[in-house]
Each structure stands twice: as C-alpha cells, then as structure tokens.
C-alpha positions in Angstrom: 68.4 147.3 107.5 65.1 147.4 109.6 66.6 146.0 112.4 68.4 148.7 113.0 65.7 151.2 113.2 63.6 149.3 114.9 64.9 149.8 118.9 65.5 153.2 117.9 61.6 153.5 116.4 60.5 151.8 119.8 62.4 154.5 122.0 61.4 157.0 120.2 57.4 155.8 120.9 58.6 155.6 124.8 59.6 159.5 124.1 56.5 160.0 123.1 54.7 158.5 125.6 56.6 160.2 127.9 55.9 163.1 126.6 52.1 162.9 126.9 52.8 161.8 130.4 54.3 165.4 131.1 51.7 167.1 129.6 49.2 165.6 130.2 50.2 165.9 134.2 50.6 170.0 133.8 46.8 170.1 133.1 45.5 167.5 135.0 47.4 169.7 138.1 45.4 172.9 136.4 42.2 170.7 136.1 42.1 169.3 139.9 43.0 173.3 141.1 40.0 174.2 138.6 41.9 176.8 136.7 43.5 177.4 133.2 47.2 176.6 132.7 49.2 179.7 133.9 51.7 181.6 131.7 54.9 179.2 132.6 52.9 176.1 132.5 51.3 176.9 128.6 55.0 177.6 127.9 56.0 174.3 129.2 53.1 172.5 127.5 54.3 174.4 123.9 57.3 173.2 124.4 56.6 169.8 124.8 54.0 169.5 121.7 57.1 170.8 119.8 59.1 167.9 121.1 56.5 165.6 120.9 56.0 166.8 117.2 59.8 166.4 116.6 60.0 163.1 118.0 57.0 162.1 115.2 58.9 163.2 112.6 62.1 161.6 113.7 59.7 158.4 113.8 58.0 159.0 110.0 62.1 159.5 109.0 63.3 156.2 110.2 60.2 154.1 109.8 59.9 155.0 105.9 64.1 154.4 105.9 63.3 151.1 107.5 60.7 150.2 105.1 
C-alpha cells in the first residue's frame, strides 16, 4: 500500500519545492529593487504559502496512510 503513495508523496515535495521557488523569486525581485513586496506581489506570496501549506497537509495525509 506504500508504494502507491510514494510517487505521489514525491510530487507533492517537487510542489513544494516549486512553490518556494515562486516565492522565494517575488522577493528576491523586491530585494535586488531594495523595496517591500507591493500590494499584488504580498497577495501572490499569501497565496502561495496557502498552497504550499495545503500541499504539506496533503503530504502528512498520505505519508501517515502510507505508513
């Protein structure tokens, strides 16, 4: 039963990583213009800590199914 968690566990991690990704390019574009995130851009950034939190749960959920 594991194995069938486990490539959907793995993509999940990609997600997330992805997800950093995205953020993490939003402020570093901020940073290098030596300014705080604008309205839009904090929106966008929300947003993807709520996916990025949804995606962890989604992970917890299949990992303790798996195990």
């Amino acid at each position: 039963m594991a194995s069938e968690h486990e490539p959907i566990i793995a993509k999940l991690r990609e997600d997330l990583l992805a997800l950093n990704a995205r953020a993490g390019a939003i402020q570093d574009r901020a940073d290098r213009e030596n300014r705080d995130l604008d309205v839009s851009e904090e929106v966008e950034v929300d947003s993807i800590f709520a996916e990025f939190k949804r995606v962890e749960s989604e992970i917890d959920r299949r990992t303790r199914l798996a195990g």
